[in-house]
Phi, psi and omega in degrees: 000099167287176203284135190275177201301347189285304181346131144253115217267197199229157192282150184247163197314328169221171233190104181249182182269089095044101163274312197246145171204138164134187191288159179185194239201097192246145204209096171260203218278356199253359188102323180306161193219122194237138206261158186201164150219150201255165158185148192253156128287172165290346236224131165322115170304163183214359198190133166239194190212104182259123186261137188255070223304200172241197201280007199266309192111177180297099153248170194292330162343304195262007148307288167321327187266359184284292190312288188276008157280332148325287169323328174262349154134013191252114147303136189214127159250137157239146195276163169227143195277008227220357193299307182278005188222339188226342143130190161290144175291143178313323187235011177109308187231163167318144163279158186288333174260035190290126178291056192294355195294303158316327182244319159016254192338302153002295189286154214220127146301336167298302185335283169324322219228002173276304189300295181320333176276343176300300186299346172282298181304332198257006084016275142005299191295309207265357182219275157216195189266332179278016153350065196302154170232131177267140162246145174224135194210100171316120142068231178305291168337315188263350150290345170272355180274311136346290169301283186002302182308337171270000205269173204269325182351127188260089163216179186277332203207171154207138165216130204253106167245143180039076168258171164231126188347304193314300175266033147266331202034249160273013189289329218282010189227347168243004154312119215228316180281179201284165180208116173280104151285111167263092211240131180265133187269006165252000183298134187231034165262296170249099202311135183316307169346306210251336173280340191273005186259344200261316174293325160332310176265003185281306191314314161288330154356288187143003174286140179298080173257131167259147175221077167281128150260185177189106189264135216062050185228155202293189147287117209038081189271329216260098192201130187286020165239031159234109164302315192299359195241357214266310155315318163324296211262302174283323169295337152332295195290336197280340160304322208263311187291353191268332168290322168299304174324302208278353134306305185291357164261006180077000000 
C-alpha cells in the first residue's frame, strides 16, 4: 500500500519558517507540462529537493511533504508522473479517485528524468544556479530515484524509500552519486532481501550507500498516523537530513 489521498508526513526534526508554499505548472524540455508543487524556506538554501511521488502522482501527501522539507531549510519541488497521458491536474493535485492503474504503465524512464530536470532548473531559477539538488522518491517514485545515482542527471544525491529493485534494473551497476535507502523490514510489496542485494550491488558500482532497515515496520511507515512508528520516521528523516547537509557542504 503506497501512501493514500489521507496520508500525511510526520514533522521533521527540525524546524523553520515557510515563506512560499503551492501549486504550479512546469514545462519540460520535451513540452510537456506536468503540474507540481513548490515550498520555500525563510533561512538561505544551502540544498534542494525534487520528491518523486509514489504511483498515485502529485497527491496532497507529497504538497505536505514539499511544506516540510521547507520547514527543515531545503526548497522542495514535487512532480506529478501523468503530464504526457493525463494532462495537469485540474485542481494542482490528483484525486483520490484519479485512474492511476491506467497511466502508471505508461510512464518512461526518459519521461521520469525530463521531468525531474524541469523541476531541478526550476529550484535553480528560485535560489541560485549551482544549487546541489537531492530526488527523495516513495515507492515507484523511490525506485526511480535509485536508478537516478546512475543517470546523466545534475544531481547531488538520491533517496529511495521502500522501492522496488526490479525497476532500477540494470542501472544498479553504474550507480555513482551517493544513495540513501530507506527499507521497512515488513514490506511486503518488496522482499528486504532483494533491496540489500540492490544495495550491495550499487556499492560495488562505486556509489556512497546508507542502507537502513527499520524492522517490522509497514510498507509506506513514514506517515504521522502510524504513531508506533514515530522513532522511525525521525531516524529516517535524520538519514535523509544527513545526506543534504553533506551535499550543501561540498
Amino acid at each position: 500500500m503506497c501512501h493514500d489521498h489521507d496520508s500525511r508526513p510526520p514533522a521533521p526534526p527540525r524546524s523553520g519558517d515557510v515563506t512560499e508554499r503551492g501549486t504550479l505548472t512546469l514545462t519540460a524540455a520535451d513540452g510537456n507540462r506536468l503540474s507540481a508543487a513548490y515550498a520555500a524556506p525563510a533561512a538561505e538554501p544551502r540544498a534542494g529537493v525534487v520528491l518523486l511521488p509514489d504511483i498515485r502522482g502529485l497527491h496532497p501527501y507529497y504538497v505536505a511533504l514539499a511544506e516540510r522539507f521547507a520547514e527543515a531549510g531545503l526548497p522542495a519541488v514535487a512532480i506529478d508522473w501523468f503530464g504526457r497521458t493525463a494532462g495537469i491536474a485540474e485542481t494542482g493535485t490528483r484525486a483520490e479517485d484519479f485512474d492511476w492503474q491506467t497511466h502508471i504503465p505508461q510512464t518512461t524512464p526518459a519521461g521520469v528524468d525530463t521531468d525531474t530536470t524541469a523541476a531541478i532548473e526550476y529550484l535553480r531559477s528560485r535560489t541560485r544556479p549551482d544549487l546541489p539538488v537531492v530526488t527523495v522518491g516513495f515507492c515507484f517514485g523511490g525506485s526511480h530515484a535509485w536508478r537516478q545515482s546512475a543517470g546523466p542527471l545534475d544531481l547531488a544525491g538520491t533517496v529511495g524509500f521502500y522501492g522496488r529493485p526490479s525497476l532500477v534494473g540494470d542501472a544498479a551497476s553504474g550507480a555513482r552519486k551517493p544513495v540513501v535507502m530507506i527499507i521497512a523490514g515488513a514490506d511486503t510489496a518488496t522482499p528486504v532481501e532483494e533491496q540489500l542485494q540492490l544495495a550491495a550491488t550499487m556499492r560495488a558500482a562505486g556509489a556512497d550507500v546508507d542502507d537502513v532497515v527499520y524492522e517490522g515496520a509497514p510498507h509506506s511507515f513514514f506517515d504521522r498516523a502510524y504513531g508506533e512508528w514515530a522513532e522511525a520516521c525521525q531516524d529516517a528523516w535524520r538519514h535523509v537530513l544527513a545526506l543534504t547537509d553533506r551535499v550543501a557542504a561540498g
